[in-house]
Backbone bond lengths (Angstrom), bond angles and torsions (degrees), N, CA, C in turn:
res aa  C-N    CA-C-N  psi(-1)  N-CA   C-N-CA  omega(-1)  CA-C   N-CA-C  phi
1 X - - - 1.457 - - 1.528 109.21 -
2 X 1.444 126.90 -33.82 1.254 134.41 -167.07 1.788 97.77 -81.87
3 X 1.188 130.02 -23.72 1.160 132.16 -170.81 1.522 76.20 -71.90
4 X 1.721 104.50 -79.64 1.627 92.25 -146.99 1.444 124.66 -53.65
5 X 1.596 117.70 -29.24 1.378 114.51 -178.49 1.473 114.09 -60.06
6 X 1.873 116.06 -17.94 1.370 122.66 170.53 1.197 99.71 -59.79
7 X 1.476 121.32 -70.63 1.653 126.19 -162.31 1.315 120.61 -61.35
8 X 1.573 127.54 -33.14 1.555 112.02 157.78 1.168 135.89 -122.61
9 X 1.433 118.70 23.70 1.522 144.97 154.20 1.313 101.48 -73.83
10 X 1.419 127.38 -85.47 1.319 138.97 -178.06 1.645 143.08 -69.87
11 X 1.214 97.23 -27.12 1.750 113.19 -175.53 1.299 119.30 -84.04
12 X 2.243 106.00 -18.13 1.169 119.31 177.49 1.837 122.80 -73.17
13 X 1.439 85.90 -31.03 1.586 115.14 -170.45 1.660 103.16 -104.21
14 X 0.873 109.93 13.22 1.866 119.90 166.14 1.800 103.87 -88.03
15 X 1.446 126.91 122.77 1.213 127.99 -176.48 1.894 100.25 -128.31
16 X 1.046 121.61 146.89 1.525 124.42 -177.09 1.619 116.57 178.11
17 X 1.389 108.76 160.96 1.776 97.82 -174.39 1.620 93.84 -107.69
18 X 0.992 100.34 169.38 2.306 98.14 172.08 0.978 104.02 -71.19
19 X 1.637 140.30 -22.93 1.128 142.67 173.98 2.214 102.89 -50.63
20 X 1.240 98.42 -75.96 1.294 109.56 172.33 2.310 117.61 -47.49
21 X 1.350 92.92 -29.17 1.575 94.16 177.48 1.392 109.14 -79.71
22 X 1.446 125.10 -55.65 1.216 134.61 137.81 1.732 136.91 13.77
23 X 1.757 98.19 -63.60 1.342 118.25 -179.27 1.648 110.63 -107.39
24 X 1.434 97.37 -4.71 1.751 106.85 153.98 1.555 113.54 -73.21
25 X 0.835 96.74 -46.33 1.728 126.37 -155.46 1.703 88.99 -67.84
26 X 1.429 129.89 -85.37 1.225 127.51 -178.87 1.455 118.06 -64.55
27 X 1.446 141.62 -6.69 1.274 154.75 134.91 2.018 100.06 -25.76
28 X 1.309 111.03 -53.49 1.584 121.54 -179.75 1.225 129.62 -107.19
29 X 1.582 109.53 -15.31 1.907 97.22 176.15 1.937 82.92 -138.99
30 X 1.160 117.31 40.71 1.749 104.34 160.25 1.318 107.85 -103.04
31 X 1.254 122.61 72.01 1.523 122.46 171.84 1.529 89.77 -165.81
32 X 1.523 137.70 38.92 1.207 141.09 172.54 1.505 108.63 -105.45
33 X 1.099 124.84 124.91 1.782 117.76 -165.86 1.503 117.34 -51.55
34 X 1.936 94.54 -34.15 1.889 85.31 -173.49 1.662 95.16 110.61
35 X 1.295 141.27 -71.39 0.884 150.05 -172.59 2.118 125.79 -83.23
36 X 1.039 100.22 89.06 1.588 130.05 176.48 0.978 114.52 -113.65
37 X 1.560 115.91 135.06 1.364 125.77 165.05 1.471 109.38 -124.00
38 X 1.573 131.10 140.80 1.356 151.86 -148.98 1.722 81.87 -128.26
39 X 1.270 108.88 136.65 1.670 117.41 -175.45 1.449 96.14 -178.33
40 X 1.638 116.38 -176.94 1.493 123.23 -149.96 1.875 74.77 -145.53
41 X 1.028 127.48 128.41 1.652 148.69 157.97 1.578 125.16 -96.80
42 X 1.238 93.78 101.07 1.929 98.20 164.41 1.507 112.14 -81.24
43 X 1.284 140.20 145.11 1.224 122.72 165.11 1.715 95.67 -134.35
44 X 1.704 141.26 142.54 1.186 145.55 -178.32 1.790 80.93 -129.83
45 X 1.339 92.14 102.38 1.774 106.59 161.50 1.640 112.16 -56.67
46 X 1.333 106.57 120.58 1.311 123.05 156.78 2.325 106.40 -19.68
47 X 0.934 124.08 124.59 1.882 115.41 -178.98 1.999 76.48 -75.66
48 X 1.221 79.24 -179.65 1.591 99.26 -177.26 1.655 115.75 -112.67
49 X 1.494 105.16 52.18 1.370 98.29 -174.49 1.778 79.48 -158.79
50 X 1.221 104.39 164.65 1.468 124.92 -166.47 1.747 101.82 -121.94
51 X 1.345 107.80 27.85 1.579 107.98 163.52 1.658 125.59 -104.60
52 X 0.963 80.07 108.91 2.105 91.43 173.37 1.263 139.89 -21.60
53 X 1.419 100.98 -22.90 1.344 111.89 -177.73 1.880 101.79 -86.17
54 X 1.658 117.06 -48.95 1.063 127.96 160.81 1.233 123.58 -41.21
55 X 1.431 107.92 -57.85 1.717 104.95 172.24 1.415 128.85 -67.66
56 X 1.688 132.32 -8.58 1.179 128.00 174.04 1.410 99.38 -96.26
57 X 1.675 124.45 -20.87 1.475 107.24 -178.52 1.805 99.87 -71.52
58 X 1.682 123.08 -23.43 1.760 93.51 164.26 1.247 120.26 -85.89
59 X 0.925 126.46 -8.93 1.315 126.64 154.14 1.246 113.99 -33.45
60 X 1.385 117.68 -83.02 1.676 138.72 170.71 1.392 106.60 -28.53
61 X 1.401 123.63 -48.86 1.349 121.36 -179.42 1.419 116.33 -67.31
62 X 1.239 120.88 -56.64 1.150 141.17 179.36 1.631 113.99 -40.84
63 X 1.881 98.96 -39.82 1.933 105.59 -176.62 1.647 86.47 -83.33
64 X 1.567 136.17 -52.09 1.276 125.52 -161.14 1.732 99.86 -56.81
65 X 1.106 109.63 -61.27 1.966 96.27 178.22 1.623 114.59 -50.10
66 X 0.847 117.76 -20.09 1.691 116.97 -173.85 1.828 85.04 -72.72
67 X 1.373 94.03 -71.45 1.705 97.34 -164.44 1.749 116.99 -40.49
68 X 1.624 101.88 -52.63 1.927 99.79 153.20 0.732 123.50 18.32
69 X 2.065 103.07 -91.07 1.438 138.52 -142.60 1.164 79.90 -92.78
70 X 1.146 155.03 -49.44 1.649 133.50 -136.86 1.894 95.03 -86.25
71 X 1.750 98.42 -35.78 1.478 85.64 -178.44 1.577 121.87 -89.34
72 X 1.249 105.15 25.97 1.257 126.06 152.60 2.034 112.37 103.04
73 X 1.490 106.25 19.18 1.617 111.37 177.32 1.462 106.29 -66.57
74 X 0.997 118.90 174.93 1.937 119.32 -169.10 1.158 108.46 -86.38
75 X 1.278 127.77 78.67 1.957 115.40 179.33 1.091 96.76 -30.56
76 X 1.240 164.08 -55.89 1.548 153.47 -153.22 1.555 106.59 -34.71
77 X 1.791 96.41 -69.21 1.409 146.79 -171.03 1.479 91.66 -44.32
78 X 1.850 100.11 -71.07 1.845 88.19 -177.86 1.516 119.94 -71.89
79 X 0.740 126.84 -16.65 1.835 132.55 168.27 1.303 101.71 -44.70
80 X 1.579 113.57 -71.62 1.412 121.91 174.88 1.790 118.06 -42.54
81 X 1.185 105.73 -44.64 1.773 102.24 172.95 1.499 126.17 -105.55
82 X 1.273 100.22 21.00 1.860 98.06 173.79 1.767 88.02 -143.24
83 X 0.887 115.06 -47.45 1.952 108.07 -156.25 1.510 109.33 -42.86
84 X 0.950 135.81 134.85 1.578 137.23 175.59 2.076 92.86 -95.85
85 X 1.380 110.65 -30.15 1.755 105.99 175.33 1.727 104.32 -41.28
86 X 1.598 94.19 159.04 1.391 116.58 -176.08 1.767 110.04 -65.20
87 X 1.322 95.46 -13.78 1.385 116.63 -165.64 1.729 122.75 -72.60
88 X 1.207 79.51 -40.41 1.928 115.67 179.46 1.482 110.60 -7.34
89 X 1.692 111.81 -76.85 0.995 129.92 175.72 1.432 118.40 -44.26
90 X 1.142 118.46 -20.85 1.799 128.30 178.40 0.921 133.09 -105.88
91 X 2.283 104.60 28.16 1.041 123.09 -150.42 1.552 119.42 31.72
92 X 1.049 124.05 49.31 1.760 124.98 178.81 1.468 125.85 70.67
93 X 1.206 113.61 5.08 1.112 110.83 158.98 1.315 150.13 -27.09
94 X 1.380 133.38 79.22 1.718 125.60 -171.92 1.435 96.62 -145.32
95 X 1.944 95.46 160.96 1.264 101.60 -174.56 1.675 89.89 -130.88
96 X 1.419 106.82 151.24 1.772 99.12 173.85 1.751 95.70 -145.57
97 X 1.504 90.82 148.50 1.219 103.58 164.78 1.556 120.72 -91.02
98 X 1.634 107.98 135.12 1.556 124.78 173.24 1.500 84.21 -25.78
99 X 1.851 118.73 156.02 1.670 135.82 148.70 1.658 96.66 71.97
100 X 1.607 137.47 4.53 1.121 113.37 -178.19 1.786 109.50 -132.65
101 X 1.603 101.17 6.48 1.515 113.27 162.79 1.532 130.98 -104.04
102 X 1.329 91.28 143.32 2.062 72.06 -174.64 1.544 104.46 -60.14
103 X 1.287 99.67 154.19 1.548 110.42 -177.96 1.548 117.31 -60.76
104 X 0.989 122.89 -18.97 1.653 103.22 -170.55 1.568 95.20 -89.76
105 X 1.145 127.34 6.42 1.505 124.84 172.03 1.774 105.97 -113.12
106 X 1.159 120.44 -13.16 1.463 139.64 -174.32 1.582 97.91 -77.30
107 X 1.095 109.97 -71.72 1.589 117.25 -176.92 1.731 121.58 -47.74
108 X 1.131 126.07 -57.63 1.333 122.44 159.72 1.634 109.70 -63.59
109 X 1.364 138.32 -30.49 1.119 118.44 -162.64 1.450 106.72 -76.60
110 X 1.833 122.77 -24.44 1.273 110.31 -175.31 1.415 87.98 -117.64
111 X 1.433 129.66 66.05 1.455 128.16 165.96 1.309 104.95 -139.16
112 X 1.415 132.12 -50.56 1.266 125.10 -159.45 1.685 92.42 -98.10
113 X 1.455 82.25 160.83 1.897 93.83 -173.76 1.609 112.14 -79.99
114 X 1.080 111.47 -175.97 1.804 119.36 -172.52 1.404 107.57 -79.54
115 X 1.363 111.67 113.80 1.394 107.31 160.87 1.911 85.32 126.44
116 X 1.903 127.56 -5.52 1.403 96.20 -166.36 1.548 83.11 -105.37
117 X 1.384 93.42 -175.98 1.900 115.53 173.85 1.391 102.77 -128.90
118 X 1.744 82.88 137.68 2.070 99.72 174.41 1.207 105.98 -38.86
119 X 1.269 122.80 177.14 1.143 117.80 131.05 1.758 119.91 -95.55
120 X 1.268 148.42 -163.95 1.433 128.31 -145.97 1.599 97.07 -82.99
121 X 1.239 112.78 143.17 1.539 105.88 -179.50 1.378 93.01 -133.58
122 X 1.988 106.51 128.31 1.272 110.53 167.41 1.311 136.56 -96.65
123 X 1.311 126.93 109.41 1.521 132.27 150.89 1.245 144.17 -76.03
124 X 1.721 125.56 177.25 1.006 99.22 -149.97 1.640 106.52 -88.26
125 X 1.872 96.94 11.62 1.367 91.07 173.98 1.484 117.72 -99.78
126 X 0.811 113.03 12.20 1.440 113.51 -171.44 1.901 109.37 150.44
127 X 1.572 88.84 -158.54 1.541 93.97 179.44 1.687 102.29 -107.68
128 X 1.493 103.97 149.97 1.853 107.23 -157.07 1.848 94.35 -118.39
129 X 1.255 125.59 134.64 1.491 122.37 141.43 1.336 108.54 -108.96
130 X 1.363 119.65 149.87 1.726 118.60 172.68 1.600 89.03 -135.45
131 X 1.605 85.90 134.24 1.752 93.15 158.74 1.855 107.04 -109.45
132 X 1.154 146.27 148.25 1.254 163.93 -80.20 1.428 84.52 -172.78
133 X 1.564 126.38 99.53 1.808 122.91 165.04 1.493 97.65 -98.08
134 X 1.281 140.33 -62.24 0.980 141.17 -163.04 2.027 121.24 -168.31
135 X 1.346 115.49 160.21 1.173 120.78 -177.08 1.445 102.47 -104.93
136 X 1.269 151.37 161.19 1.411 158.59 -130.28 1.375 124.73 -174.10
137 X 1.149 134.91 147.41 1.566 137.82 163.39 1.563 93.79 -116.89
138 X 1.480 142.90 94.81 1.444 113.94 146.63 1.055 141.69 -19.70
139 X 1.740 112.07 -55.66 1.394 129.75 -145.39 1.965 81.79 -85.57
140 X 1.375 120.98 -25.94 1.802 115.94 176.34 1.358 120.49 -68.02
141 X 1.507 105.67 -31.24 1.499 118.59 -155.19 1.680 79.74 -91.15
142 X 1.038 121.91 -53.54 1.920 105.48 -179.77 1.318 124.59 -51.90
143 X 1.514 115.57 -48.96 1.696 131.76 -161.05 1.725 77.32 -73.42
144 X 1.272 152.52 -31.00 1.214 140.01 -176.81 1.514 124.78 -79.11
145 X 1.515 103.40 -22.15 0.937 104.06 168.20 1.472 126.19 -112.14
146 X 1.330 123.65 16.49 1.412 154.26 179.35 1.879 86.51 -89.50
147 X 1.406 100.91 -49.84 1.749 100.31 -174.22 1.163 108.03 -57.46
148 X 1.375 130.26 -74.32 1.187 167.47 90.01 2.270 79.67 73.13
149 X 1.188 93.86 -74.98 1.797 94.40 -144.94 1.907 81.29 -107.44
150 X 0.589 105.63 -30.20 2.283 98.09 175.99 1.123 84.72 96.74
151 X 1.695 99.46 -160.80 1.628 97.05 -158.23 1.252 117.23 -64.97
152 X 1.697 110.71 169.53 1.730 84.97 -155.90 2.205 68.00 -134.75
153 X 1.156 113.23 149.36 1.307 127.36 -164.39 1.579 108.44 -80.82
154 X 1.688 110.05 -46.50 1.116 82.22 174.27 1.813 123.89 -92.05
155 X 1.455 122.14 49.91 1.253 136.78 152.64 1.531 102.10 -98.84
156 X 1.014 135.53 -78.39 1.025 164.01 164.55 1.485 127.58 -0.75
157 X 1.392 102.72 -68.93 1.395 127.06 -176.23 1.534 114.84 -77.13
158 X 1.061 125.17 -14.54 1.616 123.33 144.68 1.232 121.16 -34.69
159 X 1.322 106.14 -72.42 1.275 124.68 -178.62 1.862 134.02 -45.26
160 X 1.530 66.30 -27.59 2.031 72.29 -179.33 1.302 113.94 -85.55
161 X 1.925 93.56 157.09 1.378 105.03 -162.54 1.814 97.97 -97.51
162 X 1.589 107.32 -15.01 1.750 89.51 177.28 1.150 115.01 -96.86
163 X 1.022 119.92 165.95 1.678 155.21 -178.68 1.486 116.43 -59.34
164 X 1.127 112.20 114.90 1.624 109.01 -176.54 1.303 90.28 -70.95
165 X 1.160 137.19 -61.95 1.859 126.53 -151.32 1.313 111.46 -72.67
166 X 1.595 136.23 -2.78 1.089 128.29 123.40 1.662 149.87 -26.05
167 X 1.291 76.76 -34.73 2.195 99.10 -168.28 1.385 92.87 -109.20
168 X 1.385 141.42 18.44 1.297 131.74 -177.18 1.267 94.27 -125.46
């Protein structure tokens, strides 16, 4: 109920130029780098034992899922049945910003183009595949959709100095 009495109590009687949405808008998300990459993550956890025989069978796993995807199975699909990542369930779904991934997943993620796969990259959590969906501007994909829908309330409605229980 509080949504809607927001949306046609208040959103009607909201007046502003894009100029002003604009300098709302980067007032709150201009400190976003600009640089994101959208990709699909396998991760095969390190086993918990330091025997050789164990560690080349993830190995083995790790090259058989690579080979999969390259011969064209759904990284989604294998994300969902090998990834131990938090991600798994979302067929691998993650997005990271440039400067906030460890690097050996940083470097292929903003190097290879959309649509390729690492080859196995090791961390310290294990063994990594990334497939590559896309590269991103946040701060574009909002100001477009700030255009997109006009002022949008929850930018907005901070800012104001009147009283919702007035307008209700």
């Amino acid at each position: 109920i509080r949504m809607r009495v927001i949306s046609v109590g208040v959103r009607s009687r909201i007046t502003g130029s894009d100029e002003e949405i604009l300098e709302l808008f980067n007032e709150r998300y201009g400190n976003r780098s600009g640089r994101y990459v959208r990709l699909r993550h396998i991760l095969i956890p390190f086993p918990p034992t330091d025997d050789p025989e164990t560690l080349e069978r993830a190995d083995q796993i790790a090259a058989n899922v690579r080979r999969a995807a390259e011969e064209g199975e759904d990284f989604g699909r294998l994300a969902q049945k090998f990834s131990a990542a938090p991600s798994a369930a979302q067929g691998g779904i993650m997005e990271l910003e440039e400067g906030t991934a460890v690097p050996e997943l940083a470097e292929p993620a903003f190097t290879l183009a959309p649509g390729e796969i690492s080859e196995v990259i090791v961390t310290r959590h294990g063994l990594n595949l990334i497939q590559v969906i896309e590269r991103f501007d946040p701060k574009a994909a909002l100001r477009s959709g700030i255009r997109r829908v006009g002022l949008s309330s929850s930018v907005l409605l901070p800012r104001l100095s009147i009283s919702l229980l007035s307008l209700i």
